[in-house]
C-alpha positions as CSV (number, residue, x, y, z in Angstrom):
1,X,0.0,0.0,0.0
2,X,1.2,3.8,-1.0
3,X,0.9,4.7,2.5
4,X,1.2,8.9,1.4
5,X,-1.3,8.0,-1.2
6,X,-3.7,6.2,1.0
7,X,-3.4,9.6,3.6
8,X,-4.3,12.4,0.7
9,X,-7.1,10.3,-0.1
10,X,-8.4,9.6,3.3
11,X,-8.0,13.7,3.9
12,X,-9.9,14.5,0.7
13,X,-13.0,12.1,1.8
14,X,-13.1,14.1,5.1
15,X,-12.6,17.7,3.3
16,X,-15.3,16.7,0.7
17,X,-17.5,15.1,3.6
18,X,-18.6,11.9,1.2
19,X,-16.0,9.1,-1.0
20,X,-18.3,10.5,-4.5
21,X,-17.2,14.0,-4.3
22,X,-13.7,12.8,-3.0
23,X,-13.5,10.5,-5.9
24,X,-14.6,12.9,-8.8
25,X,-12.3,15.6,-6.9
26,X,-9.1,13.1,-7.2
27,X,-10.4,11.9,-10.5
28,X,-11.0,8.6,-9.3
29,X,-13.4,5.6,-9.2
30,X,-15.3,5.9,-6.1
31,X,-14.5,1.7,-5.5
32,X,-11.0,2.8,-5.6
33,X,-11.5,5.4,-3.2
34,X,-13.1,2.8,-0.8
35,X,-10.2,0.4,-1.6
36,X,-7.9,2.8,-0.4
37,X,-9.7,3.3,2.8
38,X,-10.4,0.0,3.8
39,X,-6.7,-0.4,3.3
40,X,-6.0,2.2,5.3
41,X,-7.9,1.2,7.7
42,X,-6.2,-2.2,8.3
43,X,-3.1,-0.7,8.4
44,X,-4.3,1.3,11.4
45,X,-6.5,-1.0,12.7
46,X,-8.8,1.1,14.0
47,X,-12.1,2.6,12.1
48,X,-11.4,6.2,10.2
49,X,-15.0,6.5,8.6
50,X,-18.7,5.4,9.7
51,X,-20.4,4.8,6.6
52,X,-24.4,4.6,5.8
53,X,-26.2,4.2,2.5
54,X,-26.6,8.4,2.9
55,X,-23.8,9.8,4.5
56,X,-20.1,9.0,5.8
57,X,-19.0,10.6,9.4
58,X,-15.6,10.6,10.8
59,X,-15.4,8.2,14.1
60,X,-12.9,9.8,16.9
61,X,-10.3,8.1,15.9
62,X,-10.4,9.3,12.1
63,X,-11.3,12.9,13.4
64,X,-7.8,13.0,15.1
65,X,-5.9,11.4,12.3
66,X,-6.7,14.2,10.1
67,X,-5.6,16.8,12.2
68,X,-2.3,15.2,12.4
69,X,-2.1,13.9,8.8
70,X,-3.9,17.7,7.2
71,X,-0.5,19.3,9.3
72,X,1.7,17.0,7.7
73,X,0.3,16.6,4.4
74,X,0.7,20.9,4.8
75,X,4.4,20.3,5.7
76,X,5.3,18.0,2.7
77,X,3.7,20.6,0.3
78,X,5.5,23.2,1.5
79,X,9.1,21.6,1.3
80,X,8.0,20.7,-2.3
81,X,6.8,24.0,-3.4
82,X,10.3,25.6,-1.5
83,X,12.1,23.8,-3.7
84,X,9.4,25.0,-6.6
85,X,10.9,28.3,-5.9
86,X,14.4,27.3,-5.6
87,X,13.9,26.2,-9.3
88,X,11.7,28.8,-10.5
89,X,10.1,26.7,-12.8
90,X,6.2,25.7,-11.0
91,X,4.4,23.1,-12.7
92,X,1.2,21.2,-12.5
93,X,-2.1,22.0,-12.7
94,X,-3.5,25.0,-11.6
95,X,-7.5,25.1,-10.4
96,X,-8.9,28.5,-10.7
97,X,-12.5,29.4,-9.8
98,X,-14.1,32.9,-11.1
99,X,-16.9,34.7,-12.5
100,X,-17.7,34.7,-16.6
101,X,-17.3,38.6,-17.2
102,X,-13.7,38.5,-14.9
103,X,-13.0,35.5,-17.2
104,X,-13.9,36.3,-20.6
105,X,-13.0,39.9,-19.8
106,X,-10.2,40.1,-17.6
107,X,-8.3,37.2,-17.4
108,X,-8.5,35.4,-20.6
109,X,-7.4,38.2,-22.2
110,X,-4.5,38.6,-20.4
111,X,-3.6,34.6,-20.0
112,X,-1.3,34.4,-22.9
113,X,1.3,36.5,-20.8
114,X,1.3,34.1,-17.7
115,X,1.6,31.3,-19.7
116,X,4.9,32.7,-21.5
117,X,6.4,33.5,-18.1
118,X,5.1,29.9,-16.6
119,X,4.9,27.8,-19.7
120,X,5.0,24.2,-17.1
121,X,1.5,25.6,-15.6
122,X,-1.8,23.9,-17.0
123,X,-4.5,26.7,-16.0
124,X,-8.1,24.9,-15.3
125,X,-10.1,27.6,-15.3
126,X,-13.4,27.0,-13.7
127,X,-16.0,29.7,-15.4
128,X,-19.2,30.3,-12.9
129,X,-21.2,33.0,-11.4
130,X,-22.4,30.6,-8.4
131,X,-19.8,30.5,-5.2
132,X,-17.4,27.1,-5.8
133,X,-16.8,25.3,-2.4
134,X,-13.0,25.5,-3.3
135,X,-12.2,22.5,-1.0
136,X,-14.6,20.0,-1.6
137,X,-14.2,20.7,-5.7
138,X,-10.1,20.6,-4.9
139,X,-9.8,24.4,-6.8
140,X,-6.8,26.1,-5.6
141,X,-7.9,29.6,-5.6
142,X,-10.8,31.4,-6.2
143,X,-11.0,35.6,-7.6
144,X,-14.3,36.8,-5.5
145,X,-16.4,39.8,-4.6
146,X,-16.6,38.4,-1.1
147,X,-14.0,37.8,1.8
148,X,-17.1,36.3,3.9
149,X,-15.9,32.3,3.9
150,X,-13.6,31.9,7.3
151,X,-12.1,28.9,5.8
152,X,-10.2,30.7,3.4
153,X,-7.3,32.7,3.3
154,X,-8.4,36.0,1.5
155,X,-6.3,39.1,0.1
156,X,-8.0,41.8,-1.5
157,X,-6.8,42.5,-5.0
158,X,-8.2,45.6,-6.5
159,X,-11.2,47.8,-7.3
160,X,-13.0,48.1,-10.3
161,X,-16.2,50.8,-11.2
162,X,-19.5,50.3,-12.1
163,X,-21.5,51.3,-14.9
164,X,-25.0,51.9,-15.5
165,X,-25.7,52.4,-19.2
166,X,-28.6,51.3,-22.0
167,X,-28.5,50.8,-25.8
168,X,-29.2,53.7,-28.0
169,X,-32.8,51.9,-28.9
170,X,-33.9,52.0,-25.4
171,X,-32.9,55.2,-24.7
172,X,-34.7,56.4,-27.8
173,X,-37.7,54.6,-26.9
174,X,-37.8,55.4,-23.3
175,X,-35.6,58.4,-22.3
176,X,-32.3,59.4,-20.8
177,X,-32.8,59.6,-17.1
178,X,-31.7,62.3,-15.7
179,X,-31.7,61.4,-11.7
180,X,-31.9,57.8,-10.4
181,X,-35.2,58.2,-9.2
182,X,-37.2,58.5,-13.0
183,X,-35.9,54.8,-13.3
184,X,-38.8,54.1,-11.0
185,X,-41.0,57.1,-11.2
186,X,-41.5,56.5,-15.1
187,X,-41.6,52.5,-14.6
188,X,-38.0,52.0,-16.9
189,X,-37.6,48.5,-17.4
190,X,-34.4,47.4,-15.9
191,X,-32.7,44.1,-16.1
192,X,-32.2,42.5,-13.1
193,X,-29.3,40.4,-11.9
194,X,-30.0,37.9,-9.6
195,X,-27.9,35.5,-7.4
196,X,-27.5,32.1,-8.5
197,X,-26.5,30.6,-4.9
198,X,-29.5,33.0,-2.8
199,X,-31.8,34.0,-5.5
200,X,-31.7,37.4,-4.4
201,X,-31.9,40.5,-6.8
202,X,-28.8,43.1,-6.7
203,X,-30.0,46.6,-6.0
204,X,-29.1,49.3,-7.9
205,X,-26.7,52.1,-6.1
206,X,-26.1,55.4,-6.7
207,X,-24.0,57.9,-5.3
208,X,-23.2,61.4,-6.1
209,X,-20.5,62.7,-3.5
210,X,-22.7,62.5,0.0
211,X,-26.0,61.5,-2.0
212,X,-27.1,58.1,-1.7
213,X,-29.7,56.6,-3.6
214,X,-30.9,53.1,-3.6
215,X,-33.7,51.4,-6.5
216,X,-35.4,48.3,-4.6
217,X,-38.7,48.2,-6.2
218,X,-37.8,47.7,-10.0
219,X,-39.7,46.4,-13.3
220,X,-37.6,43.9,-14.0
221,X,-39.1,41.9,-17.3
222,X,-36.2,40.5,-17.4
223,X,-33.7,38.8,-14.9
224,X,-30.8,36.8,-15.7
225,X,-27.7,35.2,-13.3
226,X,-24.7,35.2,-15.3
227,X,-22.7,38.8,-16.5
228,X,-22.2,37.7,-19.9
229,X,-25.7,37.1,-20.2
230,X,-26.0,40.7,-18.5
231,X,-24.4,42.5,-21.2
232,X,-26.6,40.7,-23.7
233,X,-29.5,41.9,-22.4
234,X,-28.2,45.7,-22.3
235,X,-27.2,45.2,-26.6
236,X,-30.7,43.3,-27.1
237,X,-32.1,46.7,-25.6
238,X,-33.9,44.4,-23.1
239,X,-33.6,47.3,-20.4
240,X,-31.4,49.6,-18.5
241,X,-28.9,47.2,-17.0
242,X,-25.7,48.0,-13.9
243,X,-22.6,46.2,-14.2
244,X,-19.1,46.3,-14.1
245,X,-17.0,49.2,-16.1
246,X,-14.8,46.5,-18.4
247,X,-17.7,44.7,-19.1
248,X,-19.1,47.1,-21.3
249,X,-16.5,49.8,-21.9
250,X,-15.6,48.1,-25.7
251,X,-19.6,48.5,-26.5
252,X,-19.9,52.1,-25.3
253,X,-17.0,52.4,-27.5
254,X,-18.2,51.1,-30.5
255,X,-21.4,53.2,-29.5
256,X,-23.4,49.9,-29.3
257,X,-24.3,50.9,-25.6
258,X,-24.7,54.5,-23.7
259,X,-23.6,55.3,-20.2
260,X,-26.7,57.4,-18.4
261,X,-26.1,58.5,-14.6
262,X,-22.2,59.2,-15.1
263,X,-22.4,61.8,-11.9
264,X,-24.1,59.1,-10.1
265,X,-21.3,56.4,-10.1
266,X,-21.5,53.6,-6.9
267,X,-18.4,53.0,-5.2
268,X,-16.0,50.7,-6.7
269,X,-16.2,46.6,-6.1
270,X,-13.6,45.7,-4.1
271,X,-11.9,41.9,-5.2
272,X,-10.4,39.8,-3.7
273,X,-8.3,36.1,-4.0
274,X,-9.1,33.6,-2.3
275,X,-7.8,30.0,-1.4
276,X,-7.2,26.9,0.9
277,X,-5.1,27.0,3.8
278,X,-3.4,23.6,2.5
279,X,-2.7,25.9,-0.9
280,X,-0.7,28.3,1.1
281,X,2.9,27.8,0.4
282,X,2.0,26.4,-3.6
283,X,4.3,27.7,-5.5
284,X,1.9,27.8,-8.5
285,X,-0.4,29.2,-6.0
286,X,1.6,32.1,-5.4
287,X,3.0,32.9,-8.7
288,X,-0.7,33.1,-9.7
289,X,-1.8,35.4,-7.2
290,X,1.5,38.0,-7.8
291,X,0.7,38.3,-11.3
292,X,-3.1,38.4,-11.1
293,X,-2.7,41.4,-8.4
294,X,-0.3,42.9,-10.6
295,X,-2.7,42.6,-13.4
296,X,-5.9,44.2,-11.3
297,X,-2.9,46.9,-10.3
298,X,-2.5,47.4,-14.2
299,X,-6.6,48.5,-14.6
């Protein structure tokens, strides 16, 4: 029996709380994964994991072997990714989780560049506007609006503006509002953006030096949960929509979209990084988060 292999497997069944997710995590069959238990198990002698048809618990005993074996599965990974930065050359596989619009629009873009400086990194970039649970889905880091999850190590990143803007059509059709408050008092449709993890709408914010102005009580037609789908809703002339700055500055260029309510810009987004604690001293892991930082600086 791999006896390290048998450990990082046992770890991710306990991280992932069931031997499925652990199994499509390592890329495994879940019979393997229960192989490896078992065996681990007899090694021991003594019973890691209480299993039922629904669910698998962690008996006292396997609750205090991960503790010991999380620490020094952390140690290993840290000598290894020292010596990663000894050679300056990271490899492997890199799992990152983030949004479609700071995909498509921010990183993708800008991806080439990383890859010529770290041409032995294989970037699996995970494309969602729902929050990942980065260590049951084994991602390594995650770029968020949110620093909320206390089992994460989180560093803000930078800022970037909002946006409120419409297509010419609408605007022709419905009028340029002048103050945030004719959104509502002349019933402007707006398209809504709703949370794919709560369900809850986003408000729209305003605020014009010590004014601030919230819109609650919207006529959303339409709603969608994903900021691609956002800005196609803005260029369809579906409604007034509010969204980040990059997302539509190339249409507002091309004139395909107009910015309305420019005095009456919200406060920035702040972003952040986040990741495991076990991810901590990855050298791919790190290298990832310099440049991405650096790149936000760049904006």
């Amino acid at each position: 029996m791999d006896h390290l292999q048998a450990i990082r497997i046992f770890v991710r069944v306990v991280e992932t709380g069931g031997f499925g997710r652990a199994a499509a995590s390592l890329k495994m069959p879940n019979a393997t994964v229960s192989k490896w238990i078992r065996s681990l198990e007899a090694h021991l002698g003594v019973k890691l994991l209480e299993r039922t048809t629904r669910s698998v618990s962690v008996t006292t005993d396997g609750a205090a072997y991960y503790e010991r074996t999380r620490h020094l599965l952390s140690e290993l990974d840290d000598i290894e990714a020292t010596l990663g930065r000894a050679q300056a050359s990271p490899r492997g596989a890199l799992r990152v989780d983030t949004g479609g619009s700071t995909a498509s629009g921010i990183l993708i873009p800008a991806l080439p560049a990383f890859r010529e400086r770290y041409p032995d990194i294989q970037v699996q970039l995970s494309v969602t506007d729902r929050t990942a649970d980065l260590i049951a889905e084994n991602i390594d880091c995650a770029i968020r609006s949110t620093a909320d999850d206390p089992g994460l190590v989180t560093h803000p990143i930078g800022t970037l503006a909002w946006t409120t803007c419409a297509s010419p059509a609408y605007l022709a059709k419905y009028g340029t509002p002048r103050h945030p408050r004719e959104i509502t008092d002349k019933n402007m449709p707006v398209v809504g953006y709703f949370s794919a993890n709560t369900g809850l709408i986003q408000p729209l914010e305003f605020c014009r030096g010590d004014e601030k102005f919230t819109l609650e009580r919207l006529r959303n037609d339409v709603l969608v949960s994903e900021s691609n789908a956002h800005l196609a809703t803005a260029l369809a002339g579906l409604g007034i929509v509010h969204t980040l700055d990059f997302m539509v500055h190339p249409s507002i260029k091309q004139k395909k979209l107009v910015p309305i309510l420019a005095e009456w810009r919200s406060g920035p987004l702040q972003v952040y990084v986040a990741y495991p604690p076990s991810r901590r001293y990855s050298t791919k892991v790190r290298v990832f988060i310099d440049w991405v930082t650096a790149l936000f600086a760049s904006m």
